[in-house]
C-alpha positions in Angstrom: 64.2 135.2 106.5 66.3 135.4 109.9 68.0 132.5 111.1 66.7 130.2 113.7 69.2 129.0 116.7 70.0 125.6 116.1 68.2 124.9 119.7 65.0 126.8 118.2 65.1 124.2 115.2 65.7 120.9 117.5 63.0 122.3 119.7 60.3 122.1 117.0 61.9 119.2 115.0 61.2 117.3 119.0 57.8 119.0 119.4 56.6 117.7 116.1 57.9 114.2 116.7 56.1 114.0 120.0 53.1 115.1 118.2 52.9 113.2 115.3 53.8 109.9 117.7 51.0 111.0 119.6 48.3 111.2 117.0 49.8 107.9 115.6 49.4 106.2 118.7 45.6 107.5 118.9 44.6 107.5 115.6 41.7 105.1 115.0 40.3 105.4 111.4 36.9 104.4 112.6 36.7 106.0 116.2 36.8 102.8 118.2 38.3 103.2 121.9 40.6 100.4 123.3 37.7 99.8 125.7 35.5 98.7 123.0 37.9 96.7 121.1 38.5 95.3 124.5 34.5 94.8 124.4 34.2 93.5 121.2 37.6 90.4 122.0 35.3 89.5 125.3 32.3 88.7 123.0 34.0 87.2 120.4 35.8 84.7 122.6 32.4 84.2 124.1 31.0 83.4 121.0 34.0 81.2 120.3 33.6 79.5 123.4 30.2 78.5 123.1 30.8 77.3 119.4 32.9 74.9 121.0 30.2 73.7 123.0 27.7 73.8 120.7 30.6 71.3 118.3 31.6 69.0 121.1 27.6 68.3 122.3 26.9 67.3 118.5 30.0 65.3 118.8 28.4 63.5 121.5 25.0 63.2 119.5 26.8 61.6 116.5 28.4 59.1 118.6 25.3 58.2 119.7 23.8 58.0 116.5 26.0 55.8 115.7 25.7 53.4 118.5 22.2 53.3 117.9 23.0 52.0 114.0 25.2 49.9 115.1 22.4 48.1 117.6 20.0 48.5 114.6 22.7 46.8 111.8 22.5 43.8 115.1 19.1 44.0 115.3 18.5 43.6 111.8 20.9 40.8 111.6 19.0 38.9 113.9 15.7 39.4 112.5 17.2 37.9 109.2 18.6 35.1 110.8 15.1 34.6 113.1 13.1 34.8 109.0 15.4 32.2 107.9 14.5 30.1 110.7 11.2 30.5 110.8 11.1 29.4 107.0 13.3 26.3 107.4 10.9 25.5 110.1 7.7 26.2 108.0 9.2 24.1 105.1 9.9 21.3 107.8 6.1 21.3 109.0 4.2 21.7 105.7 2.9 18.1 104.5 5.1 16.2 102.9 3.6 14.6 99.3 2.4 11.1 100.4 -0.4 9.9 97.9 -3.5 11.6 99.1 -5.2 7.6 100.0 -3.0 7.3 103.0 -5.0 9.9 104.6 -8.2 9.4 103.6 -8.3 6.5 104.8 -7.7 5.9 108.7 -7.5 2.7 110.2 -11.1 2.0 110.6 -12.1 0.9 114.3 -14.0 -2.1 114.0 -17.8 -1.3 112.9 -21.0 -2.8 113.8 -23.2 -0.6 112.0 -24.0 0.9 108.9 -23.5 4.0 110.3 -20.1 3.8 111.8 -18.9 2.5 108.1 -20.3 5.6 106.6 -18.5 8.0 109.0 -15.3 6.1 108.5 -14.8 6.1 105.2 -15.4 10.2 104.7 -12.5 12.7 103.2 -10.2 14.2 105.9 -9.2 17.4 104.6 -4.9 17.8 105.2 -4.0 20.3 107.6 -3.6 24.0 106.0 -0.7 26.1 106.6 -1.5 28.8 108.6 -2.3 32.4 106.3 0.0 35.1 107.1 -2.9 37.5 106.5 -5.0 39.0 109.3 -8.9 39.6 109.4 -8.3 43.4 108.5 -6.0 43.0 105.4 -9.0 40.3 104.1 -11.2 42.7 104.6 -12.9 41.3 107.3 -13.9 43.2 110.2 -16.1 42.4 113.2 
């Protein structure tokens, strides 16, 4: 083996430095250029940025929603209070229990006739509460 100059041997020590920075700097293990890495961050922040979107217009939805349940929980409120009503006034106009002889018999306008004394002194039937049920749910269809 001869001996190598000592330039000879910094020469190639330099030379394989270069090289192997080189290669390191352009190695890719799966072949992908910087222009398709720079590609591939444009349609991922795309795709980022229209997640966002996509979030804050069902934040919007949801608060919404929830004004819409809030009006309903009112709503329903006021129903309940409009039912309780209603009953209190339904309990307030039903008949009250008077003996049933107070109201079949009216003050008779003064009669002449047989006649008029018969159509006096007939039953009155009390008033009857009115039926929550319709035609159709009888059965009862014209």
């Amino acid at each position: 083996m001869t001996k190598k100059r000592l330039s000879d041997l910094i020469h190639e020590e330099v030379n394989l430095d270069s090289s192997a920075t080189a290669s390191d700097l352009h190695y890719n293990p799966s072949g992908v250029t910087k222009v398709q890495l720079e590609t591939q961050v444009d349609e991922l922040t795309a795709a980022l940025d229209a997640a966002k979107q996509e979030i804050a217009s069902l934040q919007a939805q949801i608060a919404g929603f929830e004004s819409v349940q809030t009006e309903l929980a009112e709503q329903t409120k006021l129903v309940e209070k409009l039912y309780t009503e209603l009953q209190k006034a339904e309990s307030v106009q039903t008949p009250s229990s008077e003996p049933p002889e107070a109201k079949l018999t009216p003050t008779p306008p003064p009669a002449r006739s047989r006649l008029s004394l018969q159509l006096t002194n007939r039953y009155v039937a009390p008033v009857q509460p009115t039926s929550d049920l319709s035609n159709e749910d009888i059965g009862w269809f014209d």
